[in-house]
N, C-alpha and C positions, 0 to 999 in steps of 0.2 A: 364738477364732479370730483369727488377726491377718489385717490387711486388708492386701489387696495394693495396693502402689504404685501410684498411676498412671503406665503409662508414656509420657503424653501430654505433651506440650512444653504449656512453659505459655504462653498467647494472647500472642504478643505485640503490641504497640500497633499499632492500624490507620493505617497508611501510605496516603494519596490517591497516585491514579497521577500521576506527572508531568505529564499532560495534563489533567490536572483542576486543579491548580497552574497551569499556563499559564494557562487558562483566567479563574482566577480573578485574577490577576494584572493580563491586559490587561484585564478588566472593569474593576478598580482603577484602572487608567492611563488606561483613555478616560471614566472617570465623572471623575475629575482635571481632566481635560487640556479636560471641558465644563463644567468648575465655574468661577466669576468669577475665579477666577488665572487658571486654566488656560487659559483661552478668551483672553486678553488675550496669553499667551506664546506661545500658537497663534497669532494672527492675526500679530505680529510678526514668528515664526518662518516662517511661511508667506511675508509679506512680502520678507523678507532674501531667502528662497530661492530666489521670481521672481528679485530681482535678477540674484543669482548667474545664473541661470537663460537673463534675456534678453542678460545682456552676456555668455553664452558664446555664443548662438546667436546676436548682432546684431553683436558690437563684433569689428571687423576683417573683415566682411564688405565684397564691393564693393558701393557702393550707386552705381544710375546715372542716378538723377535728377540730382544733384549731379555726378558727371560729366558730362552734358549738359550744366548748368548751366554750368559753368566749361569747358565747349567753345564754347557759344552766343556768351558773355561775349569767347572771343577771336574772335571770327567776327566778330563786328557793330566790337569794336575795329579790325580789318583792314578793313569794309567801311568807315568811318570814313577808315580814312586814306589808300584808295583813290580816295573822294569830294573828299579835298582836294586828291590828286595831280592828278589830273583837271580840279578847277577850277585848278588854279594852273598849267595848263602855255598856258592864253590870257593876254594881256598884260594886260585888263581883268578882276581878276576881282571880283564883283561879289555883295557879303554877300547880299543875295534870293536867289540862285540857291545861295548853299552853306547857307541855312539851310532853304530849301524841300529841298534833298538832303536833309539832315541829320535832319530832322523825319520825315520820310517813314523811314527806316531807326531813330529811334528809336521812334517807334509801333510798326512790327513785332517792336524788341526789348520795350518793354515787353508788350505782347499775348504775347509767346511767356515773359516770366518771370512771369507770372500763370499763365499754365497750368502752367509748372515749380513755382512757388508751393501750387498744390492738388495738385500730386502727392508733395507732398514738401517742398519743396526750404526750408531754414529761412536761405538768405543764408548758410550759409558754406561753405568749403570741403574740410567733412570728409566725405571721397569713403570712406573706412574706416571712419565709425561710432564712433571710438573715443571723441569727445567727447563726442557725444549716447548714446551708452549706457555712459558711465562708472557705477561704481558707482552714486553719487549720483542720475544722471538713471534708473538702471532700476529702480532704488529708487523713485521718487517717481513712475514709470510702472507698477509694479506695486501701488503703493497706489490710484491713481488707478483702475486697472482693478479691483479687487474694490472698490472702495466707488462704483463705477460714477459717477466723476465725468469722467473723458474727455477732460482739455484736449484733446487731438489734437495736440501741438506735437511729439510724438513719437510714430510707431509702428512696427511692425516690419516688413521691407521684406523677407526672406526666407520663405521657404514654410514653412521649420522654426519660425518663429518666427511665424508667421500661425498655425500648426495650434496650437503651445504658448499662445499669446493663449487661444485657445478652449477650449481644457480647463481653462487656468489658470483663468479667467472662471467657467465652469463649479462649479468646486470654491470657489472663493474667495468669492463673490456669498454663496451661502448662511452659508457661514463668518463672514463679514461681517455680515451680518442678524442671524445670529446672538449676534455681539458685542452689536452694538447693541442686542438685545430683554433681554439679559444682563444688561449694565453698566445697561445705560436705568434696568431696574427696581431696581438697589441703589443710584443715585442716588437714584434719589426715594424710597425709604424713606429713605434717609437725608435728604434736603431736609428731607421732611418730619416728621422729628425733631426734625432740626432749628428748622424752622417753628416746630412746636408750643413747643419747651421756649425759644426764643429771639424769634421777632417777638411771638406771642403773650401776651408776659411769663405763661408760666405761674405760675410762684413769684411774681409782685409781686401784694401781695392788693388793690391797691387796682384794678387792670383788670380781676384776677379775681374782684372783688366785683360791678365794674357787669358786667361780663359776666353774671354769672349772675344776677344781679335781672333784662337785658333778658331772658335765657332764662325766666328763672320768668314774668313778666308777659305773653310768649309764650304760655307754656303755662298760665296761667293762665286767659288769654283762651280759649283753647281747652276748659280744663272748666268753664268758664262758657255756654260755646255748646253743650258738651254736657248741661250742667245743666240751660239754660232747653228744649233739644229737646225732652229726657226727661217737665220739668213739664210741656209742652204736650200732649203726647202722652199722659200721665197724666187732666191737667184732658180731654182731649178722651171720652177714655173714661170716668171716672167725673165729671160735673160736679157731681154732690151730695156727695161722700164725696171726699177728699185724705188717699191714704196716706201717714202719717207718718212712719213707719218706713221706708218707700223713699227719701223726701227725707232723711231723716236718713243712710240708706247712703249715699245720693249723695254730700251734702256731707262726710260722712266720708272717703271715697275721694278725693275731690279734693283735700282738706286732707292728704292723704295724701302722695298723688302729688308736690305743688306742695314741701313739705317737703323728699321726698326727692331735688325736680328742686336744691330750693337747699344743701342736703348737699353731694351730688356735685362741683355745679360751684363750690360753694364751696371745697375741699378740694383742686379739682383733678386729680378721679381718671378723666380722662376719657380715650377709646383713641385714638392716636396714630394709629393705623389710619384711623379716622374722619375726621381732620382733612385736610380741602382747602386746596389752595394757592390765589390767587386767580388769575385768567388776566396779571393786570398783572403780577404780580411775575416769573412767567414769562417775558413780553413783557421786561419787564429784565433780566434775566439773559441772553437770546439779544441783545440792544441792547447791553449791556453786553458780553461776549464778543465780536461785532464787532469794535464799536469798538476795545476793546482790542488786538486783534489788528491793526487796521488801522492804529493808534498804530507797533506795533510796525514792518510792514511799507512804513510810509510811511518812517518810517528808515533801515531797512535797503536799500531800492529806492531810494535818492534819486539815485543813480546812470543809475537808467533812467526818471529823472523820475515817478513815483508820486506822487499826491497823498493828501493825506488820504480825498479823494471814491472816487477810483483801488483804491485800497488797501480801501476798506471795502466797496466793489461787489466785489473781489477774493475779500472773505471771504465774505459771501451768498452769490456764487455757486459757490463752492467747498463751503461749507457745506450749501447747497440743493442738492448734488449735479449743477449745471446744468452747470458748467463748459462755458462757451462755451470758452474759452481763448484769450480777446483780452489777458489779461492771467495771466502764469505767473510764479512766481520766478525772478528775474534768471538770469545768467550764473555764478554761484559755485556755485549746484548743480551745473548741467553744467560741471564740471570738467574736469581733465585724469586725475584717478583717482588724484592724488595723497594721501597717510594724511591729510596736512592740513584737504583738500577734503573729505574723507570723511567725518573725524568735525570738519566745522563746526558750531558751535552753533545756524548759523541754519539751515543745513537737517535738523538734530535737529528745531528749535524749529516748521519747516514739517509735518514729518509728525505729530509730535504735537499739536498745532494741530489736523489735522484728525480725527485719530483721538479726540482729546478733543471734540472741537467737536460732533462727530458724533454722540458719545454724550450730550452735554448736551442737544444739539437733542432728541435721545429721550425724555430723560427731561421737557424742557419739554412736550413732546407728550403724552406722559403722565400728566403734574401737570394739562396742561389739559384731557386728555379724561373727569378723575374730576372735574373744578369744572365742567364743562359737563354729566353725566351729574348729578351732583349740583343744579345748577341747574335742572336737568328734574323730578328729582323732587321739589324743593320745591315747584317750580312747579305740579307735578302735583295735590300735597297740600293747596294752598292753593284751587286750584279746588274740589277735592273739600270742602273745609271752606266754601266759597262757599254750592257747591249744597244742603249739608246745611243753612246755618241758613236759607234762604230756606225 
């Protein structure tokens, strides 16, 4: 009999619905985009985008603190030379009398630019916003706002731009923390690679010799205190009879042990994992970083008088996220929005400053909270080793 044909279509290859593709796609893109590149071209990108963001909703707005300002400023000039008319139209006129006027009208102008001062007002006369929120400046105000450091030398003065503050903040803050718990942690593995294969001279056998004689002599001492435990505890229970063959395991074991402690650290083959930084070196590295940066911006600020002292308080507190903001980067950030201004080297050299700084400070935090956790359980270990030989 001959067999009949199938007249079935043969299977063809299983096709995902397109929506299962999306799916897996933006999975892809946001497992990316939180990965240590990723997270670092986000927070930038997120950065830039304020920018864009508050110099559309701040820059050419009226601002009318700074109108006030520069209304006050010709009022009290008028009342000025109203006071001289006045004393100059007697034949005697007599310096007491126009400096007691005089005095009395510039008290109330200064008392009235102090108040103008905390509402705002930064001494110039950009009543449009266009200086203070040029690129540069809303750049370096929307870094300040997700890494919650806050000069306050600028903020937004319109309602659109007070509500975008608060969402910005919102989404940004954790974005941020997020960097930092990121980057934090693959500095310090790598530091501590570092560390190990470099300050520790691993490869030189002559440190990694005494090192590991001080480790064996350690641990030596320790199955020694548990050797004599053991004899006492033996003698206390049999005092007529001493097993032989337990003290022979004993000493066996130990010689064992001690052996394989000086193998190991002879050779070198120990986990990088394991290895702590010590809290000084840490302590250096944020001293050092400082300083450097305060080298740098004592230079570039010598303009607005910046000292070395100036400049390195500048970094602390910027770094410490305190930002008072008695002290901000000159006048070259807040440009005029020109390309030049924009892409300056020194205000490149400002935001990554602290975006790097920020993330170092993490990972010192880091390095120092596994040497201080570390430092506990030795500490722990060696009481417990106390109480056992007593």
């Amino acid at each position: 009999m001959e067999r009949r044909r199938s007249t079935r279509r043969p299977n063809r290859r299983y096709r995902r619905p397109w929506l299962k593709k999306c799916k897996e796609y933006i999975r892809t893109f946001i497992a990316f985009m939180f990965s240590n590149v990723g997270i670092i071209g986000l927070v930038i990108g997120y950065t830039i985008a304020g920018a864009f963001i508050f110099q559309f909703l701040e820059s050419g707005k009226f601002i009318e603190v700074h109108y006030n300002a520069i209304k006050n400023r010709t009022l009290y000039a008028q009342k000025l030379w109203n006071i001289s008319m006045k004393l100059n139209r007697g034949v005697d006129l007599r310096e007491k009398d126009f400096r007691e006027a005089v005095t009395v009208e510039l008290l109330a102008f200064q008392e009235n630019f102090v108040n103008l001062t905390r509402k705002g007002f930064d001494g110039t006369d950009d009543t449009d916003g266009k200086k203070s929120w040029s690129f540069a400046g809303a750049f370096l105000f929307s870094l300040t706002v997700i890494t919650t450091i806050g000069y306050g030398n600028i903020w937004p003065h319109t309602p659109n731009g007070k509500i975008a503050s608060i969402i910005y903040a919102i989404i940004g803050m954790p974005l941020f923390l997020l960097y930092l718990s990121n980057i934090g942690d693959v500095m310090a593995r790598s530091f501590k690679w570092i560390y190990a294969n470099l300050c520790l001279c691993r490869w030189c056998p002559g440190v990694a010799k005494r090192r590991a004689e001080r480790r064996m002599r350690r641990d030596q001492k320790m199955m020694n205190a548990d050797y004599d435990s053991e004899s006492k505890s033996d003698k206390s229970s049999s005092s007529n009879s001493v097993d032989i063959n337990m003290e022979l395991d004993v000493l066996n074991r130990r010689e064992s042990v001690i052996s394989d402690v000086l193998t190991n650290y002879t050779e070198g083959s120990y986990d990088v994992e394991n290895v702590t930084v010590p809290i000084t070196v840490c302590l250096m590295i944020m001293v050092g970083y400082i300083c450097g940066g305060a080298i740098l911006f004592c230079q570039w600020e010598q303009d607005s008088g910046w000292s070395f002292l100036d400049a390195s308080y500048f970094c602390f507190i910027s770094l410490s996220t305190i930002g008072f903001g008695d002290f901000v980067p000159g006048d070259k950030i807040f440009g005029g929005g020109k390309i030049e201004e924009i892409l300056e080297l020194k205000f490149v050299f400002c935001s990554m400053y602290l975006m790097l700084g920020m993330a170092l400070i993490a990972m010192c935090f880091n390095l120092m909270q596994e040497e201080v956790i570390h430092k506990i359980r030795s500490t722990i270990r060696t009481v417990k080793y106390i109480f056992r030989c007593r």
